[in-house]
MARSE-559140 format. One record per residue (C-alpha): residue number from 1; residue in three letters; x, y, z. Coordinates in steps of 0.2 Angstrom, whole numbers, plus 5000, padded with zeros to 4 digits. Example, Ala and Ser with C-alpha at 12.3 -4.5 7.8 and 13.67 -1.06 7.14 Angstrom:
2
+-----+---------+------+------+------+
! num ! residuo !    X !    Y !    Z !
+-----+---------+------+------+------+
!   1 !     ALA ! 5062 ! 4978 ! 5039 !
!   2 !     SER ! 5068 ! 4995 ! 5036 !
+-----+---------+------+------+------+
END
This chain:
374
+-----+---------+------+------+------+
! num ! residuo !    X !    Y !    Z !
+-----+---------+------+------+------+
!   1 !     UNK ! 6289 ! 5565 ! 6002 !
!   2 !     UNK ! 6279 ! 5575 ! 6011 !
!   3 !     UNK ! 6261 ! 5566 ! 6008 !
!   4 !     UNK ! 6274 ! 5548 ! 6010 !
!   5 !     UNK ! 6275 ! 5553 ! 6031 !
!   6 !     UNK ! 6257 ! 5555 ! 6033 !
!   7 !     UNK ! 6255 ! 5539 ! 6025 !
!   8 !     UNK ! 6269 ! 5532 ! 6035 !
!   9 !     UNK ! 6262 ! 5540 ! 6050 !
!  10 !     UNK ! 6245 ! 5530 ! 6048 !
!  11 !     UNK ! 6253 ! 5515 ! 6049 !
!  12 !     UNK ! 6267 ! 5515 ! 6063 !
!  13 !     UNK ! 6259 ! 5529 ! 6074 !
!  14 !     UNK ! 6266 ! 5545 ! 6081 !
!  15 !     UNK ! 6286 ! 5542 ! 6080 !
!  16 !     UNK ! 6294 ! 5530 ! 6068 !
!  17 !     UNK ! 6312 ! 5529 ! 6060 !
!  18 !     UNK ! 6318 ! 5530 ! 6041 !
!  19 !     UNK ! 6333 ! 5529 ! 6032 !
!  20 !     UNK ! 6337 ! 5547 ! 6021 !
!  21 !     UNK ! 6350 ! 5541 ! 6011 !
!  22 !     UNK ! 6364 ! 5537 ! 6023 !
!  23 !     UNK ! 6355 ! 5548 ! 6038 !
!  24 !     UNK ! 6343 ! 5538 ! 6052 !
!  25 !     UNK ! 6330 ! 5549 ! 6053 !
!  26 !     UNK ! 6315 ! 5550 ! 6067 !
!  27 !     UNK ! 6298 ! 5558 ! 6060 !
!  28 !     UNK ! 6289 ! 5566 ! 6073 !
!  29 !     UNK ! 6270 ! 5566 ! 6070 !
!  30 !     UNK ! 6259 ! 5571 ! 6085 !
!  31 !     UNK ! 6258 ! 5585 ! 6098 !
!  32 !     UNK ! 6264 ! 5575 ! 6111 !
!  33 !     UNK ! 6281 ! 5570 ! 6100 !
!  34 !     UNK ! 6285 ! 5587 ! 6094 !
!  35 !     UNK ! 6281 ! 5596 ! 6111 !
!  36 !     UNK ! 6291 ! 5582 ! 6122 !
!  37 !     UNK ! 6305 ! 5578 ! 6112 !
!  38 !     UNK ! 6310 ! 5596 ! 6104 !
!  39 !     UNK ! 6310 ! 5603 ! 6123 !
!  40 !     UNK ! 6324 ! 5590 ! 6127 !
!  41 !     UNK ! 6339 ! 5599 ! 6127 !
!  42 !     UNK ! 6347 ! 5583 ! 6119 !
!  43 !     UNK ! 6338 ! 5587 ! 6105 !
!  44 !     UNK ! 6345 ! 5605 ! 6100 !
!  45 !     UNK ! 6359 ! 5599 ! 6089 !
!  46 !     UNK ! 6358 ! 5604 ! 6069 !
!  47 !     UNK ! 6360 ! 5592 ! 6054 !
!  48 !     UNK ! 6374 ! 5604 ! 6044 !
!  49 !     UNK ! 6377 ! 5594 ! 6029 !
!  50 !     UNK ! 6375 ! 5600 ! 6008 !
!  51 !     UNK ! 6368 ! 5617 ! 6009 !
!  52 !     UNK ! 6366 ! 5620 ! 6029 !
!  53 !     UNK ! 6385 ! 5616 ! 6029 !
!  54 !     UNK ! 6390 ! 5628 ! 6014 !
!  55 !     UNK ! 6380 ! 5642 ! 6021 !
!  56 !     UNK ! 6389 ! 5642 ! 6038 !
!  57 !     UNK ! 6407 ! 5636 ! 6029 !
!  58 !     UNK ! 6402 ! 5622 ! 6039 !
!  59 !     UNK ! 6405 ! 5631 ! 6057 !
!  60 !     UNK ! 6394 ! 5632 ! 6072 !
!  61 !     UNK ! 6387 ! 5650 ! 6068 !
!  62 !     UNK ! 6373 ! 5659 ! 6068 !
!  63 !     UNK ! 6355 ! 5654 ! 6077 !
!  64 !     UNK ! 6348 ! 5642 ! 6063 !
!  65 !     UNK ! 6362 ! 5632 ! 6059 !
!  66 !     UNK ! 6371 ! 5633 ! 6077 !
!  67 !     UNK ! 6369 ! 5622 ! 6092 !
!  68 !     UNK ! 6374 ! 5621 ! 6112 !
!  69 !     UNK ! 6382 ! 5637 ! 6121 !
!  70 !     UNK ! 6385 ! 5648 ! 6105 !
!  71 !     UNK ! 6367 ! 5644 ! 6098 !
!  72 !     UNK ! 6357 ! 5647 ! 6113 !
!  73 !     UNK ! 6367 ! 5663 ! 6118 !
!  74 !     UNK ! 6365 ! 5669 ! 6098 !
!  75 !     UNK ! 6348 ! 5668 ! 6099 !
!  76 !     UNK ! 6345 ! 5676 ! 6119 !
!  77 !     UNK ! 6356 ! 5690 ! 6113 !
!  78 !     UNK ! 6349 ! 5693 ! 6097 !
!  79 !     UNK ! 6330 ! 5692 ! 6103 !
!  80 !     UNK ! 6333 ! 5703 ! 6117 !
!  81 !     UNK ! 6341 ! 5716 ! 6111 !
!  82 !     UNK ! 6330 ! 5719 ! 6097 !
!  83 !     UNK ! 6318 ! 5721 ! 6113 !
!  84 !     UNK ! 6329 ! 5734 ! 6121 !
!  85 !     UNK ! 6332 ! 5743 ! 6107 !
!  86 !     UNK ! 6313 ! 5744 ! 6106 !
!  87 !     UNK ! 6308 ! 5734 ! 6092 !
!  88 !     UNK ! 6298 ! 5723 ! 6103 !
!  89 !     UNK ! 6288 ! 5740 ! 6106 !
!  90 !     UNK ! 6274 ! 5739 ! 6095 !
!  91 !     UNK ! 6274 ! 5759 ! 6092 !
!  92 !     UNK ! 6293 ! 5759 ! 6091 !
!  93 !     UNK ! 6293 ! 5750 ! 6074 !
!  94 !     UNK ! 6278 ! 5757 ! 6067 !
!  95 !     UNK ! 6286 ! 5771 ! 6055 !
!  96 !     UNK ! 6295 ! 5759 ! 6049 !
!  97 !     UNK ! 6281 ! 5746 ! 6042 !
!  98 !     UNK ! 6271 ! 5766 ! 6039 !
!  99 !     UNK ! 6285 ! 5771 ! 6028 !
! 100 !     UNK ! 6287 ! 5755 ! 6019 !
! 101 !     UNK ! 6267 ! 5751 ! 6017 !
! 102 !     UNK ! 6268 ! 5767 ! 6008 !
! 103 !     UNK ! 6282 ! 5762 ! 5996 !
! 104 !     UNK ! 6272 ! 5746 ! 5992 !
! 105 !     UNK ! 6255 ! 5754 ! 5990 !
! 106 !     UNK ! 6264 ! 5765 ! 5977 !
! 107 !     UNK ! 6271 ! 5754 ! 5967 !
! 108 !     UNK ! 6255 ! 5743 ! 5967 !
! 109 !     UNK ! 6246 ! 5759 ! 5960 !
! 110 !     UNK ! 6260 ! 5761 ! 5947 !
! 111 !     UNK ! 6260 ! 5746 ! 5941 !
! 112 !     UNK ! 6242 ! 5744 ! 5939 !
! 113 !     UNK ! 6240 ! 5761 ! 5930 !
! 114 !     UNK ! 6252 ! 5755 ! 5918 !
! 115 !     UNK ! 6248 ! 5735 ! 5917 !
! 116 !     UNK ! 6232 ! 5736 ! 5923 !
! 117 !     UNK ! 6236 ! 5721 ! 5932 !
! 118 !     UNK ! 6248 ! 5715 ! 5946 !
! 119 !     UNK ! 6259 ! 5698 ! 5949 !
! 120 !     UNK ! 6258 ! 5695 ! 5968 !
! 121 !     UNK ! 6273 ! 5684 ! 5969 !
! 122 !     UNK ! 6287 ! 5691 ! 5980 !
! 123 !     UNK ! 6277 ! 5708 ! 5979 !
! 124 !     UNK ! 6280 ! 5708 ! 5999 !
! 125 !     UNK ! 6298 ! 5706 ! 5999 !
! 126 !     UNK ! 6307 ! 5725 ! 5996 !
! 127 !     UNK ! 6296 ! 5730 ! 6007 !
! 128 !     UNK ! 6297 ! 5718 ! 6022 !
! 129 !     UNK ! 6315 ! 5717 ! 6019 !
! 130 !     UNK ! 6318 ! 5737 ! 6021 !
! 131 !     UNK ! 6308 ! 5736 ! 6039 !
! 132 !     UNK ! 6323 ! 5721 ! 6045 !
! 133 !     UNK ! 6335 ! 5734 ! 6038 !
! 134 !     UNK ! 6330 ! 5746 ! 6050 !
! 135 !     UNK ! 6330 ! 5735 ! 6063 !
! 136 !     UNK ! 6348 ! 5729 ! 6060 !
! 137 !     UNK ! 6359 ! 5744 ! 6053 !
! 138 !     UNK ! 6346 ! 5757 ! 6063 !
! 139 !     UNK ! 6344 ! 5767 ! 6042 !
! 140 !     UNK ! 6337 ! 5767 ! 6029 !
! 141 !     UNK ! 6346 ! 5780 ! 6019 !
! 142 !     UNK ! 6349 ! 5782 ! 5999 !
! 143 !     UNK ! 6365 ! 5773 ! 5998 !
! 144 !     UNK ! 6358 ! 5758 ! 6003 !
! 145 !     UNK ! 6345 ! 5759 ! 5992 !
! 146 !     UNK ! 6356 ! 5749 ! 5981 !
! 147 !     UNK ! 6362 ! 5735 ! 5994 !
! 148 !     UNK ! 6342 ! 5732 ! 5998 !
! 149 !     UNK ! 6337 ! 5731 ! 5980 !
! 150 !     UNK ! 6352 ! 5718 ! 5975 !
! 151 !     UNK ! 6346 ! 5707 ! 5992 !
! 152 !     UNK ! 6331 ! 5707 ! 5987 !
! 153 !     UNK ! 6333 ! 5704 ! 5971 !
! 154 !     UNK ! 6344 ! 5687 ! 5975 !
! 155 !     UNK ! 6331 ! 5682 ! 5989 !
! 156 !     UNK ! 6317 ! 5681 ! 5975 !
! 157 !     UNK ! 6328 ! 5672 ! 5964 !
! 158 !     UNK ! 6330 ! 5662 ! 5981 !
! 159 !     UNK ! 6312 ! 5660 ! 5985 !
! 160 !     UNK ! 6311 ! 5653 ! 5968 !
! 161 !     UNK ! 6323 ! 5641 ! 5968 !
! 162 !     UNK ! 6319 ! 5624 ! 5972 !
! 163 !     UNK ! 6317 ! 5620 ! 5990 !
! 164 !     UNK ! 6315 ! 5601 ! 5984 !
! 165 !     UNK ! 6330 ! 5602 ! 5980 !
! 166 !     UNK ! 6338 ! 5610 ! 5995 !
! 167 !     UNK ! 6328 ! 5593 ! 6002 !
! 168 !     UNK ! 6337 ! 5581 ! 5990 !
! 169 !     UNK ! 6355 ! 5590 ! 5993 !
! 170 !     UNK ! 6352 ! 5587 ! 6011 !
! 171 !     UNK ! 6347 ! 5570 ! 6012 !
! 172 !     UNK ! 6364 ! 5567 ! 5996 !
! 173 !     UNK ! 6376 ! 5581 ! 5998 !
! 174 !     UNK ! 6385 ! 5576 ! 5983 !
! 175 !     UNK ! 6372 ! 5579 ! 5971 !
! 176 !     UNK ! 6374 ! 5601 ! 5975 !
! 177 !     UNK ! 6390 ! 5598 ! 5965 !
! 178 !     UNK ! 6383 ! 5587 ! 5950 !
! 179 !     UNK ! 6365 ! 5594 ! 5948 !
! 180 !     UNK ! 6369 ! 5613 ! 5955 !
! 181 !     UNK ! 6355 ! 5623 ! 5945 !
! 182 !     UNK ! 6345 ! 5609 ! 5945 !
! 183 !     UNK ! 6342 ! 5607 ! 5964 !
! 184 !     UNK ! 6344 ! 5627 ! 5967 !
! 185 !     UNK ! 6359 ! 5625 ! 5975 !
! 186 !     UNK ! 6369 ! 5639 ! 5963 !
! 187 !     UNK ! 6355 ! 5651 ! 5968 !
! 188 !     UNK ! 6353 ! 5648 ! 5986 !
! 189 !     UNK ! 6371 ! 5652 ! 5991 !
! 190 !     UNK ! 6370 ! 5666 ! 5980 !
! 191 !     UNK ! 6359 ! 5673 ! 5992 !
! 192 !     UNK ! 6368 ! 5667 ! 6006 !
! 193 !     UNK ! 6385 ! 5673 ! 5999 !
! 194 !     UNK ! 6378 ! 5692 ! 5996 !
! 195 !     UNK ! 6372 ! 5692 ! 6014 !
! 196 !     UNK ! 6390 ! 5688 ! 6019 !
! 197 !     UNK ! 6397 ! 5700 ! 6010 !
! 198 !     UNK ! 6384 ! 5716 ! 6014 !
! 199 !     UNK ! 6386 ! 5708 ! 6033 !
! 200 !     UNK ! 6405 ! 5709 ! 6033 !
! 201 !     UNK ! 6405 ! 5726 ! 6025 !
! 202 !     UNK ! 6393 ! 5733 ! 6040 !
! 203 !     UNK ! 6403 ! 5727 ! 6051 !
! 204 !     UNK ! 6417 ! 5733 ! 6047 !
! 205 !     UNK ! 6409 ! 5751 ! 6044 !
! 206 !     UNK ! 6403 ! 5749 ! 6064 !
! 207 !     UNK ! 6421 ! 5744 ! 6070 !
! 208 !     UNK ! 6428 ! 5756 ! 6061 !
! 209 !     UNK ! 6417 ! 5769 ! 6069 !
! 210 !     UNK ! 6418 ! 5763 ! 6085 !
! 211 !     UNK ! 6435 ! 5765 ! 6085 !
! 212 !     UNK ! 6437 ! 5783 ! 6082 !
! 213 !     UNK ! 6424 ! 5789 ! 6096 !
! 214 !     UNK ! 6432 ! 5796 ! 6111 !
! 215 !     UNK ! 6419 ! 5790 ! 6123 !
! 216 !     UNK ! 6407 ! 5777 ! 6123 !
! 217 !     UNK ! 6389 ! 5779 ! 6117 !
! 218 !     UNK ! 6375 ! 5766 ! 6118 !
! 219 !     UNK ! 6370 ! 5756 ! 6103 !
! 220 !     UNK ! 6355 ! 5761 ! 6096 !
! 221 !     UNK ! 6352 ! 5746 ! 6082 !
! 222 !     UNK ! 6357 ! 5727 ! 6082 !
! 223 !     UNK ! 6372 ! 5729 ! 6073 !
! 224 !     UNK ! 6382 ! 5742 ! 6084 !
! 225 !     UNK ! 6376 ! 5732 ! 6100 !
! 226 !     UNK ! 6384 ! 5719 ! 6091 !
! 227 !     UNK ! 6402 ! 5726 ! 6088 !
! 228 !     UNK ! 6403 ! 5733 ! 6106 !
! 229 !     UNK ! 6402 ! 5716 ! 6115 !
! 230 !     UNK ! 6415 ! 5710 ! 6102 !
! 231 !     UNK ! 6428 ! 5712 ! 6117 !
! 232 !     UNK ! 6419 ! 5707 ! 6129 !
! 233 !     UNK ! 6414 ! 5690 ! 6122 !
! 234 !     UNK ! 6424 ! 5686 ! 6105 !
! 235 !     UNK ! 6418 ! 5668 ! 6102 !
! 236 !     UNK ! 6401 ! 5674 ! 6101 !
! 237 !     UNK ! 6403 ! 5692 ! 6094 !
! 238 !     UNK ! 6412 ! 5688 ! 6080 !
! 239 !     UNK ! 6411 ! 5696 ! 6061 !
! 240 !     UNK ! 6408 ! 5678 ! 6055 !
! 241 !     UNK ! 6395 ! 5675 ! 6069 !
! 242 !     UNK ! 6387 ! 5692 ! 6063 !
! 243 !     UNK ! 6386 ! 5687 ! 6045 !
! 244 !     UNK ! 6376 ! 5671 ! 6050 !
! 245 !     UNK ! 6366 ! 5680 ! 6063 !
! 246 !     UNK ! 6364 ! 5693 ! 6046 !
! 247 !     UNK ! 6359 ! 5680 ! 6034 !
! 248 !     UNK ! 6347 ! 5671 ! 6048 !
! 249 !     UNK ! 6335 ! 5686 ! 6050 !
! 250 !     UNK ! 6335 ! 5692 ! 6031 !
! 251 !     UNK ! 6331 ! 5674 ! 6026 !
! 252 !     UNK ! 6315 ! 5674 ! 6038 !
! 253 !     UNK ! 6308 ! 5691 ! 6030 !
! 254 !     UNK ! 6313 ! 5689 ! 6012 !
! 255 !     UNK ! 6305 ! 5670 ! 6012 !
! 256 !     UNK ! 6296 ! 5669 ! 6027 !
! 257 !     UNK ! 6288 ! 5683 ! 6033 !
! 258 !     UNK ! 6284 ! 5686 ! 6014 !
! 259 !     UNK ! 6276 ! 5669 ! 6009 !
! 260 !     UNK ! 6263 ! 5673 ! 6025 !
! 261 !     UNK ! 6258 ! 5688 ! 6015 !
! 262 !     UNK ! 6257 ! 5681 ! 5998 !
! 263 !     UNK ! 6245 ! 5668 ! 6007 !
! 264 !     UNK ! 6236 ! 5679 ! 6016 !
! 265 !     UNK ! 6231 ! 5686 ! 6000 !
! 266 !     UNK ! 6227 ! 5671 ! 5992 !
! 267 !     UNK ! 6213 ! 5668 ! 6007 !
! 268 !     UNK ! 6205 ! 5685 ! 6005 !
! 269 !     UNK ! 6205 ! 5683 ! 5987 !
! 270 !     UNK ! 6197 ! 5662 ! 5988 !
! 271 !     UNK ! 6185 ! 5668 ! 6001 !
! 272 !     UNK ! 6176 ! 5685 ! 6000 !
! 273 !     UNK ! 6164 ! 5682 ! 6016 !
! 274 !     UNK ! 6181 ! 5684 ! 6026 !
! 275 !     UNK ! 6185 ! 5699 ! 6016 !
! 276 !     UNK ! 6172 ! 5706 ! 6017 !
! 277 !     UNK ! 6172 ! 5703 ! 6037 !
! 278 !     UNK ! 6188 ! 5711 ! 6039 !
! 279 !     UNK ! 6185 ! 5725 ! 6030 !
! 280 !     UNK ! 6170 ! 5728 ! 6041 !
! 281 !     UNK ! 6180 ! 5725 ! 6056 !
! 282 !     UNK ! 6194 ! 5737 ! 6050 !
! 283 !     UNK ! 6181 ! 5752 ! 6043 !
! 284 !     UNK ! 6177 ! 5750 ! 6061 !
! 285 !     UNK ! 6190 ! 5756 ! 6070 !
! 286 !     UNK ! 6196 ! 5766 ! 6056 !
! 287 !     UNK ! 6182 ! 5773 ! 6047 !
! 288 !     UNK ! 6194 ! 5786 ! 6037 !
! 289 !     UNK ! 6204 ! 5776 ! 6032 !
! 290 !     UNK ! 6219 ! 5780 ! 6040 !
! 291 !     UNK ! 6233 ! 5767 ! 6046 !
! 292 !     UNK ! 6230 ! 5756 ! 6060 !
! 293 !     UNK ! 6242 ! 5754 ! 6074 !
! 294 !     UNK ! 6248 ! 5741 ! 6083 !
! 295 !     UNK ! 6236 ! 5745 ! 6096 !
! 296 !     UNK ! 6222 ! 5741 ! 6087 !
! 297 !     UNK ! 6226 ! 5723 ! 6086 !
! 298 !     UNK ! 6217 ! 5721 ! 6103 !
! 299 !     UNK ! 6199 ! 5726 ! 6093 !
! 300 !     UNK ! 6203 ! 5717 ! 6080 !
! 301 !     UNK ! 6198 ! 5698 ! 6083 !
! 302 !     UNK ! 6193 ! 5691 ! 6067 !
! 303 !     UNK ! 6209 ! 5700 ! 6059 !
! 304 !     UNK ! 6218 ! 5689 ! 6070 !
! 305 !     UNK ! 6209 ! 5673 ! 6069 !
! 306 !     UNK ! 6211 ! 5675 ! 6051 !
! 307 !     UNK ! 6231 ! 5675 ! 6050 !
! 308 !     UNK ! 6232 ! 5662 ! 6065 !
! 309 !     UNK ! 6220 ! 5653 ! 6051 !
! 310 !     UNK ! 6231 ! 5656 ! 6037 !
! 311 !     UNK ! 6246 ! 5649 ! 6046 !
! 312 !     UNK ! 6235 ! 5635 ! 6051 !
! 313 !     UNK ! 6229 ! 5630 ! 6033 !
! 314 !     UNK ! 6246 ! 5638 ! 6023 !
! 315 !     UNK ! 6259 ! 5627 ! 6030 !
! 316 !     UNK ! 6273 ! 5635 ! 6025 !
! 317 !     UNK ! 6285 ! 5625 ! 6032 !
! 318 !     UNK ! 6279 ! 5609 ! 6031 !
! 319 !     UNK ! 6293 ! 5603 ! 6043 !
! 320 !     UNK ! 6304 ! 5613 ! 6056 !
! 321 !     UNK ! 6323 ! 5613 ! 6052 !
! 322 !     UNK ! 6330 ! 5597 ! 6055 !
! 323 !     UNK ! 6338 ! 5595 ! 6070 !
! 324 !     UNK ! 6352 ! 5582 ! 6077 !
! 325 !     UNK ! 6351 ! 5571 ! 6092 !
! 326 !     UNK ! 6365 ! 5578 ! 6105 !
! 327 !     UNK ! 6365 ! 5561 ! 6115 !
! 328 !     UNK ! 6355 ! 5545 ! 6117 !
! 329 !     UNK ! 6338 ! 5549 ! 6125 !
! 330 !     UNK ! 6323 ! 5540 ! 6127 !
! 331 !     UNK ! 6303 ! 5546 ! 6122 !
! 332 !     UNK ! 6292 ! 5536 ! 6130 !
! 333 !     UNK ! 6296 ! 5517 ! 6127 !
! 334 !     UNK ! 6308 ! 5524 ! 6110 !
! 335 !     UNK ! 6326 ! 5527 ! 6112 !
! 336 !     UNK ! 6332 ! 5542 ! 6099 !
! 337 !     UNK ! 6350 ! 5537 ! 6097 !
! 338 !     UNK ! 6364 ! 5551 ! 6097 !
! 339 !     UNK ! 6368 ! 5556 ! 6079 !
! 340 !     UNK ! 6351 ! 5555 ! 6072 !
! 341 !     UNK ! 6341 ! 5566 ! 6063 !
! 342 !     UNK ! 6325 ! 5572 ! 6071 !
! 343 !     UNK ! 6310 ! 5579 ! 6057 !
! 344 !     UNK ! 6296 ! 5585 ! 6066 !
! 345 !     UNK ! 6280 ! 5586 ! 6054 !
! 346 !     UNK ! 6267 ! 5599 ! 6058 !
! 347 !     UNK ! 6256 ! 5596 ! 6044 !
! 348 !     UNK ! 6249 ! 5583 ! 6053 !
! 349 !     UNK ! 6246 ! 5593 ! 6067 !
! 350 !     UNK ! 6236 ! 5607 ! 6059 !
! 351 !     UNK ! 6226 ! 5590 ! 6049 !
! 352 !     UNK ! 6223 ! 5581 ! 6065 !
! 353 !     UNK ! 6206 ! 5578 ! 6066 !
! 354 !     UNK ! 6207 ! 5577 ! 6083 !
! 355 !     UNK ! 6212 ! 5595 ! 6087 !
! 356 !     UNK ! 6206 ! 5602 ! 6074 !
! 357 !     UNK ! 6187 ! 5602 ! 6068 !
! 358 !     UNK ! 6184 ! 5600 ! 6049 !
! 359 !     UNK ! 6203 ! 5603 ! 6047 !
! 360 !     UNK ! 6199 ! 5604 ! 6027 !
! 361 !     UNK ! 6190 ! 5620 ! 6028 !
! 362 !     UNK ! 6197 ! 5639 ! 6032 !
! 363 !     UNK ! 6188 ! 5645 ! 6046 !
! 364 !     UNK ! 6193 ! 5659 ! 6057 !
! 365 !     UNK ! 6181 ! 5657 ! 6068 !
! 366 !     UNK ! 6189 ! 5643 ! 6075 !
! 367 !     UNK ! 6200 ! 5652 ! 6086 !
! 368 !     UNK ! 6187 ! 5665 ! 6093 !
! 369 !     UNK ! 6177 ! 5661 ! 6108 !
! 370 !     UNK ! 6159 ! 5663 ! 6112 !
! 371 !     UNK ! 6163 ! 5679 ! 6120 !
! 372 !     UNK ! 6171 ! 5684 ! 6101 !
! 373 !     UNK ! 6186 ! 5686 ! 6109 !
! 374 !     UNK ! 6200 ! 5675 ! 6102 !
+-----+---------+------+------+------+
END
């Protein structure tokens, strides 16, 4: 379906409409499309059908799979208070990636002393979820060991299910009900429905807790922010709310966040001059061998050309979420009708000729300047 736009694209130019099963649908194609129209406010509505609607029991919840008032005030909360809690503080969240590095570089030295070999698919995953943890219940302690290891072990089985599928129950909703392991469908919600239930449990644990102190004290992690303003503000700091809020940011480490990683280390391992350019770069600063720090980042051009390249050339989303038309609104000469489903396609951004040299090759050095600063 994917190459099918691009080819579609050739023909009828930067925005043209399809029919998706019973959905009108506007591709997006070019710069100027995806910029223009997904800055239009009448563009922020979501498409909660097959499994976006199961996920959310069909509500307006969460920051993925919400729109309007509660969307944008979700997502504004959410983002800024992870930043006054000081996770948008490089050194404040440092430990935590420390500590959890550590746990992966171990288990990578187990396993190859044992195999002699390692798997990298969803090696990343325990480890990147344990750093969202963090930031959410503000612990890491031995009892939730278990909780981490069984989300983990549903977002693999997630991660492995097939998104063609979640495509295909979007576009025919029916189908998750005739076809469910088929298409995925069984094992995505699976995922989701875990979240909602380790969500709900926290929750109550901090409402609970709350409860019994005789004076208030500030929140010091995501979660317990959260129950505080449940008086002040109970449409949109609900436990239902939370649960989606929970299932949004554990979705972007243990699939997201994780596949950047595992193609990261594809490109390192295809391309040995980059390698052996970051290694050089790293033995620079850090001639020890001792962790780097955020801080560094700032000396570290090429290491950071080199993972704007990978999300350039990965393209792990081929397309954002889908979104909904909230109203009629015109792009240029084309009026988007209320109701229809907008698809942006970046992939033909990051192959566009025109912004991008040689758009075929990996080259980091694309986005460093003569200076060799990026």
């Amino acid at each position: 379906m994917i190459q099918t736009f691009g080819v579609l694209a050739e023909k009828y130019g930067e925005i043209y409409t399809v029919k998706m099963g019973s959905k009108k649908t506007v591709i997006l194609t070019s710069k100027e499309a995806i910029q223009t129209v997904l800055s239009n406010d009448a563009s922020n509505g979501r498409d909660r059908s097959g499994t976006f609607a199961d996920r959310c029991w069909n509500k307006n919840l969460g920051i993925v799979t919400s729109e309007g008032e509660l969307w944008e005030k979700s997502k504004i909360w959410t983002f800024k208070t992870l930043k006054e809690l000081g996770f948008g503080k490089s050194f404040d969240i440092e430990n935590f990636i420390r500590t959890a590095s550590e746990s992966l570089f171990s288990e990578i030295d187990n396993k190859m002393e044992t195999c002699g070999s390692i798997g990298v698919g969803l090696l990343f995953n325990k480890s990147i979820l344990a750093i969202m943890w963090q930031m959410i219940v503000g612990r890491l302690s031995r009892e939730d060991e278990p909780l981490i290891d069984t989300l983990s072990e549903k977002g693999n089985k997630f991660a492995q299910s097939s998104l063609f599928g979640a495509g295909i129950v979007n576009v025919f909703p029916f189908l998750r009900f005739v076809f469910p392991n088929l298409l995925g469908y069984n094992m995505q919600m699976d995922f989701f429905n875990t979240c909602n239930k380790v969500a709900k449990d926290l929750f109550l644990e901090s409402e609970a807790r709350q409860k019994l102190k005789q004076s208030f004290e500030p929140a010091t992690n995501l979660r317990d922010a959260f129950v505080q303003n449940c008086a002040r503000e109970p449409k949109i700091f609900s436990c239902e709310n939370f649960q989606l809020i929970f299932q949004d940011l554990l979705l972007a480490s243990t699939d997201t966040t994780s596949s950047f990683m595992e193609a990261a280390l594809l490109y390192l391992v295809s391309y040995q001059d980059v390698q052996e350019k970051i290694y050089r770069e790293i033995m620079q600063i850090c001639p020890d061998g001792s962790f780097l720090n955020f801080l560094d980042r700032k000396r570290m051009p090429y290491t950071q050309a080199f993972f704007l390249e990978t999300h350039r050339k990965s393209r792990l989303a081929q397309n954002f979420v889908p979104r909904r038309a909230l109203r009629d609104f015109k792009y240029k000469e084309y009026t988007i009708k209320k109701d229809t489903v907008i698809i942006p396609d970046i992939r033909l951004y990051y192959e566009d000729k025109n912004i991008w040299q040689d758009p075929g090759t990996f080259n980091p050095e694309r986005f460093i300047n003569s200076d060799g600063n990026l």
